[in-house]
N, C-alpha and C positions, 0 to 999 in steps of 0.2 A: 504493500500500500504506500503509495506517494504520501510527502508532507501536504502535500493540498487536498489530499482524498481523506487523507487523516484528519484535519483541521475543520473538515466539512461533511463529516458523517453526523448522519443524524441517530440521537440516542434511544437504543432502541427501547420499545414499549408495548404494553399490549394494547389491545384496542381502548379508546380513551372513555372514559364514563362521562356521561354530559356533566358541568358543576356550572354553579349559578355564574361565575364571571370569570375568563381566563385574560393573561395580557399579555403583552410581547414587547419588551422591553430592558436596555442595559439599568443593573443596577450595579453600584459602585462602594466597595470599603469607604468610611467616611474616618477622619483622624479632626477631633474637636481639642482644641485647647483643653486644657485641665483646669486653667487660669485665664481671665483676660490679659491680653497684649497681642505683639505684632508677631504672627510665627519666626518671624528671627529673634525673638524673647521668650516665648515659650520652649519649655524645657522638657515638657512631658506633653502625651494628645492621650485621650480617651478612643477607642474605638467601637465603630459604629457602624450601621448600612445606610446607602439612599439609594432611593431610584424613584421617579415618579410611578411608574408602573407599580412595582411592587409595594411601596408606600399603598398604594391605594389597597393592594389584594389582602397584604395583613391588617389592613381595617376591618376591611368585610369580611376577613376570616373570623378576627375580635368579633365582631358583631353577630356570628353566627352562621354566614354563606359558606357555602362550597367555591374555593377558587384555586384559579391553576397560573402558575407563570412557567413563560414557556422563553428563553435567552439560553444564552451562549455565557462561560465563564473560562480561566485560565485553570490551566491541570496543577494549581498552586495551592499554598493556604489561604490564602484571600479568596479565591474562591469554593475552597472548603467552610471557610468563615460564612462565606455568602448565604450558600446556598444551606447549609447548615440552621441556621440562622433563620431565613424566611419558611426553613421547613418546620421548624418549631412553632411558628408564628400562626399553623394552623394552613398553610400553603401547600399545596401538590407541586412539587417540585422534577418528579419523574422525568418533565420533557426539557428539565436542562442539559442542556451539550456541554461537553468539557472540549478547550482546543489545547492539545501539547506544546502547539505553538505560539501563539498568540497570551500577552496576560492580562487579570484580571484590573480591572480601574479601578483606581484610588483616587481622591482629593481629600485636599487640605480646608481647613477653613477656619475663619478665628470664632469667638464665642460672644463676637459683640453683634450687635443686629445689622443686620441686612441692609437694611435702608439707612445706616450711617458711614460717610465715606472712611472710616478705620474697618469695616469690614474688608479680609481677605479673600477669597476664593482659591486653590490653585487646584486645576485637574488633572491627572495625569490617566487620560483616557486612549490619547494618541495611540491607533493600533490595535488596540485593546481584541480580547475574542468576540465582546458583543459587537463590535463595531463591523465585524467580520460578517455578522450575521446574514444568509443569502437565502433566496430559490434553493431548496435541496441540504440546506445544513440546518434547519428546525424542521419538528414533526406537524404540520399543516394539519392532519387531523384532531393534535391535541388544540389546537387554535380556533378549531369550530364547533369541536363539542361542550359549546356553552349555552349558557343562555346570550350572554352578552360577551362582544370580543372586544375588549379595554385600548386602545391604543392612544399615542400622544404625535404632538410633534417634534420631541424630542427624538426620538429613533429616525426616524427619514435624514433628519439631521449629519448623522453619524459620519455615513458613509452612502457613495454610489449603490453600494448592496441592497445597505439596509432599504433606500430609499425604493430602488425596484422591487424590492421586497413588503415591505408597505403597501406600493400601488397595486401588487399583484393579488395580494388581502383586501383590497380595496374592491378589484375587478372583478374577486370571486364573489364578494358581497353585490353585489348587483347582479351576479346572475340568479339573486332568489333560488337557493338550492331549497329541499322540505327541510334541512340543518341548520338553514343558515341564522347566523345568532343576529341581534341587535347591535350593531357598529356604535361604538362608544367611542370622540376623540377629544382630549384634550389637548385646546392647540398649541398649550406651552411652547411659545415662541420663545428660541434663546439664541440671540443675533451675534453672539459668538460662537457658535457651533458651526453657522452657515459658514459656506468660502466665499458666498456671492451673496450679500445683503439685499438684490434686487430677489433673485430667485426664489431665496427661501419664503419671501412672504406669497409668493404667487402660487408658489408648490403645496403650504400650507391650505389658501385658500381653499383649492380645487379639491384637494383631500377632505376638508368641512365641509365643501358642498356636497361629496357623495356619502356623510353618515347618517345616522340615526341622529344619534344625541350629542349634539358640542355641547361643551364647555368655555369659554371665553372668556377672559377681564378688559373692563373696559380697554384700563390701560395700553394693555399688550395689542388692543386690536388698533389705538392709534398710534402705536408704535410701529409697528409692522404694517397697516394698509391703509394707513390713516386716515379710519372713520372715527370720525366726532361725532357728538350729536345723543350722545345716550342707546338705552339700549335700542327704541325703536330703528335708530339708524345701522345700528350691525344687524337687528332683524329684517331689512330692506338688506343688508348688503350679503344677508344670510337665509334667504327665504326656504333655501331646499330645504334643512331638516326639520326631521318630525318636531323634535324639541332641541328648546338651543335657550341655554342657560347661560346668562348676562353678570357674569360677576363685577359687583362696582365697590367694590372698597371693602371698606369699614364703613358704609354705608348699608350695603346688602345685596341681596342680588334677584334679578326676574328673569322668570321663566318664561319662554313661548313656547305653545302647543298647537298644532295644526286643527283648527277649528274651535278652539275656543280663547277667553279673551286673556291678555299678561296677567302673569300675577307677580306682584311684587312681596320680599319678605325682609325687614330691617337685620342687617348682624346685629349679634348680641355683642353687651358691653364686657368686654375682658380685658384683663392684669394679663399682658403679653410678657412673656417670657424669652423666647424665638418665634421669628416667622415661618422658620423652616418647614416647609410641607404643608404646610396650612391649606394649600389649594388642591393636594394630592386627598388630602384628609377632607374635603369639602367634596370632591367627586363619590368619595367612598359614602358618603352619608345620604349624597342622592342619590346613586345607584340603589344603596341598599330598601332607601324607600320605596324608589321603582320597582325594585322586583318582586317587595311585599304590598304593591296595588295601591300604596296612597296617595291620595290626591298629591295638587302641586304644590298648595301653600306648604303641607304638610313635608314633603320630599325638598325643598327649599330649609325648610328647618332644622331637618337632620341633617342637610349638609353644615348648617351654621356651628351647630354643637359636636359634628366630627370637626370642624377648624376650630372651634373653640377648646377641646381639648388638645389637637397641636399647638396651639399658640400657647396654653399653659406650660407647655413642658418643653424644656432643653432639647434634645434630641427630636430625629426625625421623625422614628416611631412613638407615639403616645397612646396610652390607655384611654379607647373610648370610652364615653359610657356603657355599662349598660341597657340593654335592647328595653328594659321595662323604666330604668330611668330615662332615657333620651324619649320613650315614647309619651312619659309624663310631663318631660318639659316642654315637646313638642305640641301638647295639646294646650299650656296657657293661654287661655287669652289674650289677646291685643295688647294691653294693657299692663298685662304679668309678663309677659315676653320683654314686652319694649324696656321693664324695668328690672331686668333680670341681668347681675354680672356676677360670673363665672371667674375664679382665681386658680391658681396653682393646686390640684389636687382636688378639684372639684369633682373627677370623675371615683376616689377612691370610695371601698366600701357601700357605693352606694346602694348596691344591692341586699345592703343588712341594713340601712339606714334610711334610708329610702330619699337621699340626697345628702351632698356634702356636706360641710360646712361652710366651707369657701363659697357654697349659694347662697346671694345677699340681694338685696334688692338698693338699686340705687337711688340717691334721694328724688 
């Protein structure tokens, strides 16, 4: 066997069992300060995973669903760390690929917030095995035996591969198989990943227009295709999908559904901690309402309180709530909603308590 036939076999498996969401996407060892400062002052990192993909799948596995992630890693300990890891997390891991040659991604990053110019980033993905990921080197039937097939626009990203690889998952979803799952994207635009800052937002586009359900923030969409205008104008400049969810801040976010009218739903107030993942943990809360039939205001909700337990907590992955807590908080009223802020460890215990402490109402 050649080093390219090796690098690009796919793992073998039995036939796949449908599970409520699968995804297809690179996730990366993550190395967090132990301390604030600049990684040339930190002395020690804590270790960790991210990946938008998988961030969302060990949500919904926390919450209770059936899910599968299906990438590529390096035949190293980082990707033993990996996959190790998100398989504890309650994930079907089966249809991960090991490459002998190729290795597993790592980034750096400091411990200060996101949104202040002291934060650092550094990735070291260049090459990487998921990056490698092709036609013929993942198992394509563990990718449709879902209910819903999770993708981002981070992966297209990657690489020329990945990217055919994507649209090819794209093309099979359009030909309406009796399998075929509900197209989930999120368009996580990351304009450093691109080599061509023109293309990638055009590539993205076209990819949204043939899903089921995007995901969007405002932001990101006037960054990349620069529509203004709130959400009605990315719903004009997004008419194909079924549902197409309008993230706007710390404001909140609206939903549109094909035949019925927006609904809009306020975030809740939180004691942010990290932003990290906040938006991976936001898709995972509306999926999971979707696939348990609740309306929009309601599937808006639980996406707020899967972000609202990320933004509590340090790390990528966080402790959702509980499926019978978030289902209580999600039912307040107008009024208990809007006055409702969530702290550091809000989600603990709550299933003996029947809410944190850290739940307070604001004045």
């Amino acid at each position: 066997m050649t080093a390219q036939t090796a690098a690009k076999a796919v793992p073998e498996a039995a036939a796949q069992a449908i599970v409520d969401v699968v995804a297809l996407g690179e996730s990366m060892v993550t190395f967090r300060p132990a301390r604030p400062g600049r990684l040339a002052d930190v002395p020690s990192f804590d270790r960790g995973i991210g990946g938008a993909e998988s961030n969302v799948l060990c949500a919904l596995a926390a919450a209770g669903h059936t899910t599968r992630w299906v990438s590529r890693v390096g035949a190293d300990g980082f990707g033993d760390h990996l996959v190790e890891t998100i398989a504890r997390h309650g994930v079907d891991t089966s249809a991960v690929g090991r490459d002998p040659h190729r290795p597993t991604g790592v980034y750096f990053r400091t411990a200060d917030d996101r949104d202040t110019d002291a934060h650092e980033v550094v990735y070291y993905r260049a090459g990487s095995a998921a990056s490698a990921m092709a036609r013929g080197s993942v198992d394509e039937d563990a990718l449709t035996a879902a209910r819903v097939l999770h993708l981002s626009g981070i992966t297209p990203a990657l690489s020329a591969d990945c990217l055919e690889l994507v649209r090819h998952l794209c093309g099979r979803h359009r030909d309406r198989g009796p399998r075929t799952p509900v197209l989930s994207f999120d368009v996580n635009h990351r304009p450093g990943l691109w080599k061509d800052a023109t293309t990638g937002p055009e590539i993205l586009l076209r990819l949204a227009r043939g899903a089921d359900l995007v995901f969007v923030g405002e932001e990101e969409a006037a960054t990349a295709w620069g529509v203004t205008g709130g959400p009605d104008a990315l719903r004009a400049a997004l008419p194909e999908p079924a549902t197409l969810v309008v993230k706007q801040g710390s404001r909140g976010a609206t939903v549109f559904r094909h035949g019925e009218d927006p609904v809009f739903q306020p975030a809740l107030h939180v004691d942010v901690v990290a932003p990290v993942g906040a938006g991976d943990a936001f898709a995972a809360g509306f999926l999971s309402a979707t696939l348990r039939g609740l309306p929009a205001a309601r599937r808006l909700r639980h996406g707020h309180l899967m972000a609202a337990a990320a933004l509590t907590d340090p790390g990528d992955l966080a402790t959702p709530p509980a499926r019978a807590h978030a289902d209580r908080l999600a039912a307040l009223d107008d009024a208990a909603w809007e006055t409702l802020r969530l702290g550091p460890g809000w989600t603990a215990n709550a299933h003996e308590h029947g809410g944190a402490e850290e739940e307070v109402r604001t004045p």
